[in-house]
SERO-4910 file (N, C-alpha, C, O; in steps of 0.05 Angstrom, whole numbers):
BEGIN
 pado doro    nc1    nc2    nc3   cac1   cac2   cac3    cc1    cc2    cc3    oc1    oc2    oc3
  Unk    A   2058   2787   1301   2064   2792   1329   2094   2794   1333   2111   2779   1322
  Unk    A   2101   2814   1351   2131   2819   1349   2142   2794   1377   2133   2785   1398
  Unk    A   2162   2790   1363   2181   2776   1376   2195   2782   1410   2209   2802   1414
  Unk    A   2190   2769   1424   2201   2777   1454   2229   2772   1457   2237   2751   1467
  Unk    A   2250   2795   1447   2272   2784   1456   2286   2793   1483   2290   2817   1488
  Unk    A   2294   2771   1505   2309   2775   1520   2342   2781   1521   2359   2765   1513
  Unk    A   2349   2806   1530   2369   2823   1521   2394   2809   1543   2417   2805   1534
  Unk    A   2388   2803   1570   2411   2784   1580   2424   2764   1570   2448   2759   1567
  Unk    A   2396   2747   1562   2412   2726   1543   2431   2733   1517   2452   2722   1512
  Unk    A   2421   2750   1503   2434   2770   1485   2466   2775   1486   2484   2774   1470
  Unk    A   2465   2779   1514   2495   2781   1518   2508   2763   1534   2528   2771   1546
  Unk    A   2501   2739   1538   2512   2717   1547   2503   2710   1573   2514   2690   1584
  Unk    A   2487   2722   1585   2476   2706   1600   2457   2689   1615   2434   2694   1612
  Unk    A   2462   2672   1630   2452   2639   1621   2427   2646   1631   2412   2629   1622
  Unk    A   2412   2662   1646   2381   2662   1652   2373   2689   1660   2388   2707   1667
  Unk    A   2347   2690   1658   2334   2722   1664   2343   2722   1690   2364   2734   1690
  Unk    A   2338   2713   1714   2346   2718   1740   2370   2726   1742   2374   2750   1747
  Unk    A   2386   2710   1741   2416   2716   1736   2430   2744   1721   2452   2755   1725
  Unk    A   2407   2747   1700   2406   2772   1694   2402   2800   1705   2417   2819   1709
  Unk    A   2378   2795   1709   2358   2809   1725   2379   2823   1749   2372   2845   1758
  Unk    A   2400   2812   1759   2411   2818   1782   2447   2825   1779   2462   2826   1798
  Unk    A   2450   2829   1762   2475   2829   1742   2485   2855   1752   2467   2865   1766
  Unk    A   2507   2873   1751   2510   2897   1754   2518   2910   1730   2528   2897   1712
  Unk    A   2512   2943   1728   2525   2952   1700   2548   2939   1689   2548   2931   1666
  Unk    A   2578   2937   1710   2606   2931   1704   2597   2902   1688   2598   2900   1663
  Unk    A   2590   2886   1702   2581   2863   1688   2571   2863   1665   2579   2848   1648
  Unk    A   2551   2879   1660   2534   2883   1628   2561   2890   1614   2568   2876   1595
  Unk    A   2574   2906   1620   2596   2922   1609   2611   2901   1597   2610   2896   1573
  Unk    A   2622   2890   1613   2650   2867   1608   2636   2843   1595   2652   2829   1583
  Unk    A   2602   2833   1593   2597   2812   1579   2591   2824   1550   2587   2807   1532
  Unk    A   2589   2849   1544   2573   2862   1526   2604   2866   1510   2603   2861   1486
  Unk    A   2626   2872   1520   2659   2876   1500   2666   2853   1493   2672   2852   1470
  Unk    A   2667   2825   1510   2669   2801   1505   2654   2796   1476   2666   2795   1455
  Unk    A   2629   2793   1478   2616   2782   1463   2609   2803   1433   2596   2797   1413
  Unk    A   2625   2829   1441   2633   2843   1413   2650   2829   1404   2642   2818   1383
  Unk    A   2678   2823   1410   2697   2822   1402   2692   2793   1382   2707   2787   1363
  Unk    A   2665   2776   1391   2669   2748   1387   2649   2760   1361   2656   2749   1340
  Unk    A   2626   2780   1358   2611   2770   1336   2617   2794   1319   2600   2795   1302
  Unk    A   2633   2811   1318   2650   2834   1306   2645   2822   1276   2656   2800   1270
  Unk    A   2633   2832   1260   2626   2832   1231   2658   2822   1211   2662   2807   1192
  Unk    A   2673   2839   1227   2706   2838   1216   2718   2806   1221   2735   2794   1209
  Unk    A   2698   2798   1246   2718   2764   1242   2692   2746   1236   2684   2726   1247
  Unk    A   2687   2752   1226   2653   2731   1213   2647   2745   1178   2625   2752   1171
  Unk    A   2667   2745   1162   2656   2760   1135   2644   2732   1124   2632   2736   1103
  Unk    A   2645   2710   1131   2619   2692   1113   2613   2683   1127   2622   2660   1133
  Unk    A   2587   2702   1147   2565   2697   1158   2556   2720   1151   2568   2742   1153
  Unk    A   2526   2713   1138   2508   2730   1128   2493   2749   1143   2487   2773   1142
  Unk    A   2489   2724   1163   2474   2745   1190   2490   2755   1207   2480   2757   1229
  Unk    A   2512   2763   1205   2545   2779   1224   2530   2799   1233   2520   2797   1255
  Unk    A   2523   2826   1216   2520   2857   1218   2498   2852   1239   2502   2858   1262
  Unk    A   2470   2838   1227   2450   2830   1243   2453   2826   1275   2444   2839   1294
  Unk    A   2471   2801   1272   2469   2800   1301   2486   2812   1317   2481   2812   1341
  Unk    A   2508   2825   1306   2515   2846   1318   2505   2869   1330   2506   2878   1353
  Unk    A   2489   2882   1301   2465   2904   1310   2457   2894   1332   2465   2908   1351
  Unk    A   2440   2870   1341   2419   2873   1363   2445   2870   1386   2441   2884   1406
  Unk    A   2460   2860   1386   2483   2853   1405   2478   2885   1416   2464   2888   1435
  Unk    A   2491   2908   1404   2491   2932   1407   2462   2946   1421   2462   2957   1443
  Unk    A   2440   2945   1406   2419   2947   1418   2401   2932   1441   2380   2940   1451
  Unk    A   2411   2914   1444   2411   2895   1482   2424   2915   1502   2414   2922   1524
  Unk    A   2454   2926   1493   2476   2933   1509   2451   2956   1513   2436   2955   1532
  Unk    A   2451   2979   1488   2439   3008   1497   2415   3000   1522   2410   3019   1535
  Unk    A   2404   2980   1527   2370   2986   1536   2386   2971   1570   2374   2975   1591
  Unk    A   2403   2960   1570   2402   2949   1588   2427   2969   1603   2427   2961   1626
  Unk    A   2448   2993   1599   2465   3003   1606   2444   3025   1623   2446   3031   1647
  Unk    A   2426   3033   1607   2406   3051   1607   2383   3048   1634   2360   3040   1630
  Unk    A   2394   3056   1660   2371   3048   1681   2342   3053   1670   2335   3032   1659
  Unk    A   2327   3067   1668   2298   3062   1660   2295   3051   1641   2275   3037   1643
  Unk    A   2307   3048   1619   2303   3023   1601   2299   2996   1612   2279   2981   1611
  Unk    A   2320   2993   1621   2330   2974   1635   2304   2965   1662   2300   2941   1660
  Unk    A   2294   2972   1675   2274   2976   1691   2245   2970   1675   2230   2951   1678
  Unk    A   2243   2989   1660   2226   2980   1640   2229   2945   1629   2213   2928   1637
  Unk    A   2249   2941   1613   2243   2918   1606   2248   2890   1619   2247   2868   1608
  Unk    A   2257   2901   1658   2259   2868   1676   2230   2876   1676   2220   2853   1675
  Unk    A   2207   2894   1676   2177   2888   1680   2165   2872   1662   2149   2854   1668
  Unk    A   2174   2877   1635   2168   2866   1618   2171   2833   1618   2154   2816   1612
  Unk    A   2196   2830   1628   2206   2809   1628   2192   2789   1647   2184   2767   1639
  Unk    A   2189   2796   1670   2172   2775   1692   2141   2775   1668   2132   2754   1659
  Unk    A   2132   2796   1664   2107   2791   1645   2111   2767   1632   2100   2746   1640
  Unk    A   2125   2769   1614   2130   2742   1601   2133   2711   1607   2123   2692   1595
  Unk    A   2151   2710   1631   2154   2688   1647   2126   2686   1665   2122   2664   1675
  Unk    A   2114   2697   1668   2085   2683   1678   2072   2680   1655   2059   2659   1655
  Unk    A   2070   2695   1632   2051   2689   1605   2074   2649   1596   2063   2628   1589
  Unk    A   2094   2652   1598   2101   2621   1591   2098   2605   1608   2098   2581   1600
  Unk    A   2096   2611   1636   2096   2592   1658   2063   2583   1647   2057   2561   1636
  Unk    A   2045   2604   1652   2014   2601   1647   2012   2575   1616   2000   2554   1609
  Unk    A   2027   2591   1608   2023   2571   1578   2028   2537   1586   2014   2517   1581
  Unk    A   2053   2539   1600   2073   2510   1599   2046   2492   1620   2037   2469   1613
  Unk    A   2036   2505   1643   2016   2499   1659   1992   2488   1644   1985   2464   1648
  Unk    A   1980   2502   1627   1953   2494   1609   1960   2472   1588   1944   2453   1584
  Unk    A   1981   2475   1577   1991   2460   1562   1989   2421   1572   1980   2402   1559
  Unk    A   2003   2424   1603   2011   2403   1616   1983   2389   1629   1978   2365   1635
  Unk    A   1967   2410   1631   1931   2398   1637   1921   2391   1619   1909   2370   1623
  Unk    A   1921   2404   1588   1914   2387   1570   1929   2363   1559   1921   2349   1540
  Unk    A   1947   2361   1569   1963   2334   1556   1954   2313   1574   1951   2290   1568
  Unk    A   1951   2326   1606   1940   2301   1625   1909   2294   1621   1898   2273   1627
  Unk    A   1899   2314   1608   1858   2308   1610   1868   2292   1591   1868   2269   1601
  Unk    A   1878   2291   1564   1881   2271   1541   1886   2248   1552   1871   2228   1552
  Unk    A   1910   2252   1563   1910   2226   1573   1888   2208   1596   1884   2184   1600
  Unk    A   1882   2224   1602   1858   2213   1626   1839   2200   1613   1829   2180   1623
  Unk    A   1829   2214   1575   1812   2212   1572   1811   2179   1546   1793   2166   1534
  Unk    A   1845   2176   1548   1851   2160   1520   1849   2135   1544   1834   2116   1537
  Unk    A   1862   2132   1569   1858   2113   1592   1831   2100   1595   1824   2077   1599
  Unk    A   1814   2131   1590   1778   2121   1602   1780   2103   1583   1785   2080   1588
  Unk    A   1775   2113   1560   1777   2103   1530   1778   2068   1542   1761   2053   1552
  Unk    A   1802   2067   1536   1813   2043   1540   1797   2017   1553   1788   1996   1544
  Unk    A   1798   2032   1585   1786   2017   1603   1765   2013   1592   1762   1988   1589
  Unk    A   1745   2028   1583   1716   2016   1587   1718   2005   1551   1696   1995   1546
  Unk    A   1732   2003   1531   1737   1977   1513   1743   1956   1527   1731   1935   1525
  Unk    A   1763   1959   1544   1773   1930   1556   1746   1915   1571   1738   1891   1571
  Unk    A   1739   1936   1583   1701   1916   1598   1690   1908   1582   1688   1884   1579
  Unk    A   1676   1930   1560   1660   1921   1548   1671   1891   1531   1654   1873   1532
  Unk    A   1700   1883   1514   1697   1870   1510   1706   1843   1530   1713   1822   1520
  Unk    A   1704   1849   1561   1711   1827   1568   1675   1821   1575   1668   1800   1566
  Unk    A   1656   1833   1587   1627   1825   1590   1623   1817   1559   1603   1802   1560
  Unk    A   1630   1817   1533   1619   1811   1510   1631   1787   1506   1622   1772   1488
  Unk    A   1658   1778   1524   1664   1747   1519   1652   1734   1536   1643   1714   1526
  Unk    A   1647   1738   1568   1633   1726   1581   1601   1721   1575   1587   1703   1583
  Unk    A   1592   1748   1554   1563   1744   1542   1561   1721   1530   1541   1707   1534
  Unk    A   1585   1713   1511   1580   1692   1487   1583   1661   1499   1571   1643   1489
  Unk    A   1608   1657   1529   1615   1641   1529   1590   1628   1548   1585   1604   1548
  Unk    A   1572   1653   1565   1550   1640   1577   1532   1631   1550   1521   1609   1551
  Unk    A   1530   1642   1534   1503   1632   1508   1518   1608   1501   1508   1586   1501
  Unk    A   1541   1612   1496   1552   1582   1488   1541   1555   1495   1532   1535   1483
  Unk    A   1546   1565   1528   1548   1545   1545   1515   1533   1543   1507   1510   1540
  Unk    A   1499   1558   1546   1467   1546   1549   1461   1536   1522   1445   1518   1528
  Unk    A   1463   1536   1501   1462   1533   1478   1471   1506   1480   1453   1491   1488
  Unk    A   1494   1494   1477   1503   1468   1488   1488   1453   1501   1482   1431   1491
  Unk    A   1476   1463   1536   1469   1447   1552   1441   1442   1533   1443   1418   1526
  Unk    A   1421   1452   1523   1400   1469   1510   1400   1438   1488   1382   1422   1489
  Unk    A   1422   1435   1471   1428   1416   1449   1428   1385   1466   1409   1370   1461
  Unk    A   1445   1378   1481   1433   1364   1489   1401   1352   1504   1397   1328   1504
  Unk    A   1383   1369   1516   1364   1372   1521   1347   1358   1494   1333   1338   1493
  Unk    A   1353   1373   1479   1330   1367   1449   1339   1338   1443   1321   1322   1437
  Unk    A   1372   1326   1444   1372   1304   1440   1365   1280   1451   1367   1257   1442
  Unk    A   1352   1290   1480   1340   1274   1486   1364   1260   1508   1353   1243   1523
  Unk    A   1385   1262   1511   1409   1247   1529   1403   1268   1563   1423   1279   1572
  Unk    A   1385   1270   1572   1386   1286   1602   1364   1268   1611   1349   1255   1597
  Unk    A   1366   1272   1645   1350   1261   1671   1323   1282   1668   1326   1306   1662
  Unk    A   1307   1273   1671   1277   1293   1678   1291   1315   1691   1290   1334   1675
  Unk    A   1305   1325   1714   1315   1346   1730   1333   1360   1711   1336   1384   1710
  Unk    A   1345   1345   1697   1363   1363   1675   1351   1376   1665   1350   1401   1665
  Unk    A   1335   1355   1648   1312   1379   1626   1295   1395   1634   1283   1408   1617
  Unk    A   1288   1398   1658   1271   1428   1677   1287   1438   1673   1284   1454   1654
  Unk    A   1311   1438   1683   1340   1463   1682   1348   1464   1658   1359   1485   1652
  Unk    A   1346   1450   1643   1352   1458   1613   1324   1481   1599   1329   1496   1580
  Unk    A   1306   1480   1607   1276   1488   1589   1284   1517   1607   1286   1537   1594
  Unk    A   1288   1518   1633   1296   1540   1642   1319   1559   1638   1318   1583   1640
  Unk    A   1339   1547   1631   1365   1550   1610   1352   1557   1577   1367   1571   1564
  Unk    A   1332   1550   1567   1325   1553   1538   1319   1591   1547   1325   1612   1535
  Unk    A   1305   1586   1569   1280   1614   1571   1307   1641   1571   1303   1664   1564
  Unk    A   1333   1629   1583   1356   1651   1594   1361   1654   1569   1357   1677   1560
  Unk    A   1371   1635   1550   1386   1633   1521   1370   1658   1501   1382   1676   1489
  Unk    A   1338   1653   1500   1328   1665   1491   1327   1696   1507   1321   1717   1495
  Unk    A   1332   1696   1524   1326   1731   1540   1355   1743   1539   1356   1768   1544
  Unk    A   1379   1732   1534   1403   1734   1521   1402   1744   1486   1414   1764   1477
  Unk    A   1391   1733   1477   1389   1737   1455   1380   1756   1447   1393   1771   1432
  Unk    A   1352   1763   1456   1335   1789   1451   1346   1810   1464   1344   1831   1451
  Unk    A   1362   1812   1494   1380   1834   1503   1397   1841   1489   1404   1864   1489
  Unk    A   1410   1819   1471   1440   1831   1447   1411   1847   1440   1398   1859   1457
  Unk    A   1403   1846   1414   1382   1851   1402   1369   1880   1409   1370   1900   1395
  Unk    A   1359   1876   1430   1349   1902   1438   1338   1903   1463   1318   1892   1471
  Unk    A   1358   1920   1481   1349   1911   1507   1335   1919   1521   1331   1906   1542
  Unk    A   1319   1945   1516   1309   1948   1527   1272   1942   1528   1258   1945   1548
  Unk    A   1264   1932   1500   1243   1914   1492   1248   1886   1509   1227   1875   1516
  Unk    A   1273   1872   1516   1271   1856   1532   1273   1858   1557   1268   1837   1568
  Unk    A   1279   1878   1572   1274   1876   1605   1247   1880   1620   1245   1879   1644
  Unk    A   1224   1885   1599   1203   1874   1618   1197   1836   1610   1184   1823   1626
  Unk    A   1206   1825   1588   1203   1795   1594   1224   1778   1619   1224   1756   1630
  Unk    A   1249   1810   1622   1266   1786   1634   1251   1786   1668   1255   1766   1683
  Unk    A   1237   1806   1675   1222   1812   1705   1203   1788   1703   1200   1774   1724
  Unk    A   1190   1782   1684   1170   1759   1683   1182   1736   1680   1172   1718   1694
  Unk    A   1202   1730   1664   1217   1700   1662   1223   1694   1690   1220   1670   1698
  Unk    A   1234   1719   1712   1247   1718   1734   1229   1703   1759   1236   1689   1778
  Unk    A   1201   1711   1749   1186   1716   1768   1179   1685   1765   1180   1673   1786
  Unk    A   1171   1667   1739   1165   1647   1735   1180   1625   1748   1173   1605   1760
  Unk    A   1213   1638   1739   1232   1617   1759   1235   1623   1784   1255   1610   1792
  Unk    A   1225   1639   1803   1223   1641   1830   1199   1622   1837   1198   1606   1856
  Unk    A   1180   1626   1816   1152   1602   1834   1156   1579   1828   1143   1563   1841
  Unk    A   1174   1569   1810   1184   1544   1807   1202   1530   1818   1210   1507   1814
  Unk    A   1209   1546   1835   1239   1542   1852   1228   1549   1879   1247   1560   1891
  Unk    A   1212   1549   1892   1198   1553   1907   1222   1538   1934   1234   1516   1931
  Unk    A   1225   1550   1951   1238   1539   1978   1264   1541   1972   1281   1533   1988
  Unk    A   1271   1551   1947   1309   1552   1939   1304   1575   1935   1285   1590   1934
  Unk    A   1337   1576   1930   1342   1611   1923   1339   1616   1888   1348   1598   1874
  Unk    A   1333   1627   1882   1327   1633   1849   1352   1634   1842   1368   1650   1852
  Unk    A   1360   1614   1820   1386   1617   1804   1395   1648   1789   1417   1655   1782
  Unk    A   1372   1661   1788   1379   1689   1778   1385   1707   1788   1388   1728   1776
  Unk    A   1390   1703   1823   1393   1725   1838   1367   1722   1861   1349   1706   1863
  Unk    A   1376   1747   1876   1362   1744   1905   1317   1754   1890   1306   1768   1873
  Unk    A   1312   1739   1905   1286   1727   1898   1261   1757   1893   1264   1773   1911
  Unk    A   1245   1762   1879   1234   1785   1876   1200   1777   1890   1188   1756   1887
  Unk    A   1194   1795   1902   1172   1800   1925   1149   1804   1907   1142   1828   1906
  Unk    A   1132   1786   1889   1110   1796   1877   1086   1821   1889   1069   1836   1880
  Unk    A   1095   1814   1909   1066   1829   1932   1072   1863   1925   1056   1881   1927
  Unk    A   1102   1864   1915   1114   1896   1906   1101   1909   1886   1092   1932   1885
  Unk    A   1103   1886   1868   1102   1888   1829   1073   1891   1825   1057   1874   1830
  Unk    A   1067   1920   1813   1043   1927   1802   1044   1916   1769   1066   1913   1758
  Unk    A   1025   1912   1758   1024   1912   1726   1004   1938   1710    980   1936   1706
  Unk    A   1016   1954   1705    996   1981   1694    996   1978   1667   1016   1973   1653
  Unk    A    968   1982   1657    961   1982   1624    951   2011   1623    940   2023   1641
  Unk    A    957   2022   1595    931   2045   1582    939   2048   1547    959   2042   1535
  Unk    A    918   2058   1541    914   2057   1513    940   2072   1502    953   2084   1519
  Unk    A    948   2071   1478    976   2090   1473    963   2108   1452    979   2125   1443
  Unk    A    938   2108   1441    938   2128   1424    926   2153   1452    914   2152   1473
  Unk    A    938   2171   1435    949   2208   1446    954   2209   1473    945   2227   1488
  Unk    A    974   2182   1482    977   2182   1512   1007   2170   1506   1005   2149   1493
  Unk    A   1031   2177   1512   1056   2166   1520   1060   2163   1549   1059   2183   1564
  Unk    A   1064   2141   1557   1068   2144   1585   1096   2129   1585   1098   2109   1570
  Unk    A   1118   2136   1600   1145   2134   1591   1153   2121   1617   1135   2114   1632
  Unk    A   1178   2118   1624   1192   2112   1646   1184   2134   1677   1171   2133   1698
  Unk    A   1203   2153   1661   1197   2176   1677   1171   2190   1688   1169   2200   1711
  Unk    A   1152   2190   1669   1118   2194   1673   1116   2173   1699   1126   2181   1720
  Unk    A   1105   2148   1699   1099   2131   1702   1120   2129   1738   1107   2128   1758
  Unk    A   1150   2129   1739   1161   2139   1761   1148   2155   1775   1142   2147   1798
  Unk    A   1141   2180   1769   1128   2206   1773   1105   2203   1786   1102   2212   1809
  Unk    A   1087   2192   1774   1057   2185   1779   1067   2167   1806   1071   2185   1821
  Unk    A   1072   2151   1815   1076   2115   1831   1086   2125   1861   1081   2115   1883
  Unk    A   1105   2150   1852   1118   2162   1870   1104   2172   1900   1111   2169   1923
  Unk    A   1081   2186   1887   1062   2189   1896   1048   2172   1917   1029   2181   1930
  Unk    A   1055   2151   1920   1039   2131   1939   1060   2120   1955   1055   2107   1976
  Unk    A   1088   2125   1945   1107   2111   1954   1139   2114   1931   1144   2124   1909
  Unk    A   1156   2096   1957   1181   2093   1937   1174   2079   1917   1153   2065   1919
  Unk    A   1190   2079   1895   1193   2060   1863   1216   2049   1869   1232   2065   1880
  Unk    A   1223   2028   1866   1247   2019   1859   1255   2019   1829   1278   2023   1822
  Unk    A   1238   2014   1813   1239   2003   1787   1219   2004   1769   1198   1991   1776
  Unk    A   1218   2016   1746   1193   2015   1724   1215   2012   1704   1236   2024   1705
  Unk    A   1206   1987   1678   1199   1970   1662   1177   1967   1645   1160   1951   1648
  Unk    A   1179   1989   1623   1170   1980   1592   1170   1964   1582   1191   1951   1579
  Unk    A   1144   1955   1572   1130   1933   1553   1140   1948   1530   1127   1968   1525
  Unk    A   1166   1943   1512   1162   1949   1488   1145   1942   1454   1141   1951   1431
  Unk    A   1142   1921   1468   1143   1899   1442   1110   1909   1432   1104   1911   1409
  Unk    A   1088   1917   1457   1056   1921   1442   1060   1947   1430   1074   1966   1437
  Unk    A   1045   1943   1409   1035   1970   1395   1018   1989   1400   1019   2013   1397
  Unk    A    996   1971   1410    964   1980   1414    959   1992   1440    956   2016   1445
  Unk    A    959   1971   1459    961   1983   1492    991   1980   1496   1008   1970   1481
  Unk    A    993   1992   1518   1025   2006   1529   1016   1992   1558    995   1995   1571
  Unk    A   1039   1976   1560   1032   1957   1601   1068   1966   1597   1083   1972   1578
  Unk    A   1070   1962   1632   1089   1963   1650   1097   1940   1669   1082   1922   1672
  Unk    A   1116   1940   1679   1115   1933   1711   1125   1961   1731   1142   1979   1728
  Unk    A   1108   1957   1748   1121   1979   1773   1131   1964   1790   1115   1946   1795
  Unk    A   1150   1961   1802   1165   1955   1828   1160   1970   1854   1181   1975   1866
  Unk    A   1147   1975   1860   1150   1993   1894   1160   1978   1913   1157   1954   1916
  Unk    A   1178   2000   1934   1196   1987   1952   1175   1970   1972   1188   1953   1983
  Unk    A   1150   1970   1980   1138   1963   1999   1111   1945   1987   1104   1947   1964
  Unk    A   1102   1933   2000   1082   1914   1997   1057   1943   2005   1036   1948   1993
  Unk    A   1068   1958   2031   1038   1977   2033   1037   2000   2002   1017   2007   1989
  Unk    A   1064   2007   1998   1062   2018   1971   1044   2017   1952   1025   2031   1947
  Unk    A   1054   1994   1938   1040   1976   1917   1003   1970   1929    983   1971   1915
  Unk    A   1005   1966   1959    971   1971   1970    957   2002   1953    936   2005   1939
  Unk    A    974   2015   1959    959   2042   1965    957   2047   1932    935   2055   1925
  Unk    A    971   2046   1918    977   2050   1888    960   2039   1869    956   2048   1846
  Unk    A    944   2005   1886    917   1994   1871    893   2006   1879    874   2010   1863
  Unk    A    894   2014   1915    867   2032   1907    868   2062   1906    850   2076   1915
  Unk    A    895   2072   1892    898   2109   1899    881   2103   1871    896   2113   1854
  Unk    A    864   2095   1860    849   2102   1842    823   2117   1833    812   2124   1812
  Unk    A    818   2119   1869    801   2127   1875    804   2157   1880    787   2174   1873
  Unk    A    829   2163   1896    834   2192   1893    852   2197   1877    855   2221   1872
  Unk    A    878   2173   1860    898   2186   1853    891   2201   1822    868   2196   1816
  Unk    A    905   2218   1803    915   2230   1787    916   2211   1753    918   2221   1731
  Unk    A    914   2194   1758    924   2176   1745    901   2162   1726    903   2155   1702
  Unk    A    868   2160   1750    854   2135   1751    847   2140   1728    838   2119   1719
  Unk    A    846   2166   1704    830   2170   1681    840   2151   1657    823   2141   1642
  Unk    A    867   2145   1655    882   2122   1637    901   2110   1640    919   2107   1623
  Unk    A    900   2098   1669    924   2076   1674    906   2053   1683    886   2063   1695
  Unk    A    905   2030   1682    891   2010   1695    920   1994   1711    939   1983   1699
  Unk    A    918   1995   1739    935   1991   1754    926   1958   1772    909   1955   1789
  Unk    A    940   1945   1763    928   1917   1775    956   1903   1798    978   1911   1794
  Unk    A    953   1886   1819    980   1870   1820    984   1846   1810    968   1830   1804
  Unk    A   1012   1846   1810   1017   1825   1789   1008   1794   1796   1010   1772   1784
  Unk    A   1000   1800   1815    986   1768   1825    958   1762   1812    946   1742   1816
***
């Protein structure tokens, strides 16, 4: 690819604009100047003398020359938008990088600050958990400790694999809500059994998935939430969440007209 040379600068001057607007006399008087300075006769050990002389001379011809000259200020704005365009794309990809080395960052910095708060909560239950077995706690401790064992273990199996454990953690949840009966559930705001469907069906030549199973429920009502049983092999169960108690109504007996009734057995969780 040939080389873009700008012929103002050529002859000394400091920018295309400045150029661009120059008058012949001017080309004239910067074009004798800047002979006299690169004249082959006062440069004999410089190799490139003749060279840059030659183009010195061939700047002068194109630019003395009105349609030349015309010709190559078109040229010239061409260029200055082809580098502006460049310097522009250039400066977006250096900012997406960086946008993207930041994301980077940030979400290492979460992840390992939730992976110290992961360990320092297992720590902690693990601990309370050790004493329990040794036998040094009040009867009320050791309920809260056996309930602390059930978190330690649903911690554990979440490192592990989490998504095989979030239908035990809906049931651990549910166990410490009826145990805690007239308090607020230490795990968060309290879950409405009257919602929570429990759906079974056979798994051979039947997958029924998150999304299936959304799909189907929808039908009777909002979902808040569906929750795979991973752990069975044989039968495939759920929990459904529906936002409404009439939801979850309509969803135990849409079996009668719903879509479904041929291989889901839809029960509530009560």
């Amino acid at each position: 690819m040939a080389v873009f040379i700008n012929h103002y600068t050529i002859l000394g001057f400091s920018s295309s604009e400045k150029g661009s607007l120059v008058s012949k006399e001017e080309i004239k008087k910067a074009y004798r100047l800047k002979a006299l300075k690169l004249h082959p006769d006062k440069r004999l050990s410089d190799p490139n003398a003749v060279s840059a002389f030659q183009q010195l001379q061939a700047s002068y011809e194109i630019l003395k020359d009105d349609n030349a000259r015309n010709a190559f200020d078109y040229n010239l704005i061409i260029q200055e938008k082809k580098l502006h365009r460049e310097m522009t794309r250039k400066k977006m990809s250096d900012l997406k990088e960086e946008e993207e080395r930041m994301h980077r960052k940030m979400m290492a910095d979460l992840y390992d600050e939730k992976e110290r708060k992961r360990k320092k909560m297992k720590s902690d239950l693990e601990e309370e958990y050790e004493r329990y077995r040794r036998g040094t706690m009040s009867q009320e401790e050791k309920e809260r400790a056996r309930l602390l064992k059930e978190e330690v273990n649903r911690l554990r199996g979440m490192h592990a694999n989490k998504t095989k454990y979030a239908y035990y953690d809906y049931v651990i949840r549910l166990k410490q809500q009826q145990n805690n009966v007239g308090r607020k559930s230490s795990t968060g705001e309290g879950l409405d059994k009257k919602k929570i469907l429990r759906v079974y069906w056979a798994k051979v030549g039947l997958d029924c998935n998150e999304k299936t199973l959304r799909k189907i429920f929808e039908t009777f009502g909002e979902v808040e939430d569906v929750v795979i049983n991973e752990s069975s092999t044989k039968k495939g169960s759920a929990l459904v969440v529906m936002a409404t108690k009439e939801g979850a109504d309509i969803a135990v007996t849409g079996t009668v007209c719903g879509n479904h009734s041929n291989h889901l057995i839809v029960m509530p969780f009560q």
